[in-house]
N, C-alpha and C positions, 0 to 999 in steps of 0.2 A: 590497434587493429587486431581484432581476433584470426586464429589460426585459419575460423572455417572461412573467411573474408577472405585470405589470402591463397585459398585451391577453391573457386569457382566452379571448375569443370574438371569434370574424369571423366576417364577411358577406361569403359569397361567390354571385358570379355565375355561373350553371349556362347558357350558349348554347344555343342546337337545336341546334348540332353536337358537344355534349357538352364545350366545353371550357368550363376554372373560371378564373373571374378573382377577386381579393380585392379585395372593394371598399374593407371598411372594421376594425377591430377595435375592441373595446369591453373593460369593465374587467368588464361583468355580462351574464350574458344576457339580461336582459330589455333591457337598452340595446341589443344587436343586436337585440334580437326586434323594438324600437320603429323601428332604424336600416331595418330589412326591410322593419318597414309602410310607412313610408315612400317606400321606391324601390319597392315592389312599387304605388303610388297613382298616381305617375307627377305630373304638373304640367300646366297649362295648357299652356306652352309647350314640356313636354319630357313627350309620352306614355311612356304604359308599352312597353316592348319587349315582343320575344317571348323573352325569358329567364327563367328563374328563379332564387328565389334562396335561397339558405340559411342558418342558422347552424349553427356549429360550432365546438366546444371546440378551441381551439391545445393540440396536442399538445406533449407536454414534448421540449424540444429542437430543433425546430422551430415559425417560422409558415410556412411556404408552402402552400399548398392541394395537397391530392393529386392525384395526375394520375387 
C-alpha cells in the first residue's frame, strides 16, 4: 500500500485571507471529521481562531492542499 493510500482525508486550515494550511490527515473521514471538531472547540488555554476548517478527500497523486 502506497503512503497516499494510507492519509485518505485531511484537515485543512481555511484563514480570513483565504489561504489553506494542512493541519492534519487521517485514514477515515469520520476521524478527520472528529480531528475538525476538535480544533474547531478550541481549549481553555488555546481559543478558537478566526479560521476555518475543512475536510477533504487526498486526491490521487497528490496530498498538498489546493491553492
Amino acid at each position: 500500500m502506497s503512503d497516499i493510500n494510507a492519509r485518505l482525508w485531511q484537515v485543512i486550515r481555511l484563514d480570513e485571507n483565504g489561504h489553506r494550511y494542512r493541519i492534519g490527515h487521517c485514514t477515515t473521514r469520520a476521524d478527520a471529521q472528529r480531528l475538525m471538531g476538535r480544533l474547531e472547540l478550541g481549549t481553555p488555554t488555546r481559543p478558537v481562531d478566526a479560521g476555518h476548517y475543512l475536510v477533504e478527500r487526498v486526491e490521487e497523486g497528490t496530498d498538498a492542499p489546493r491553492p
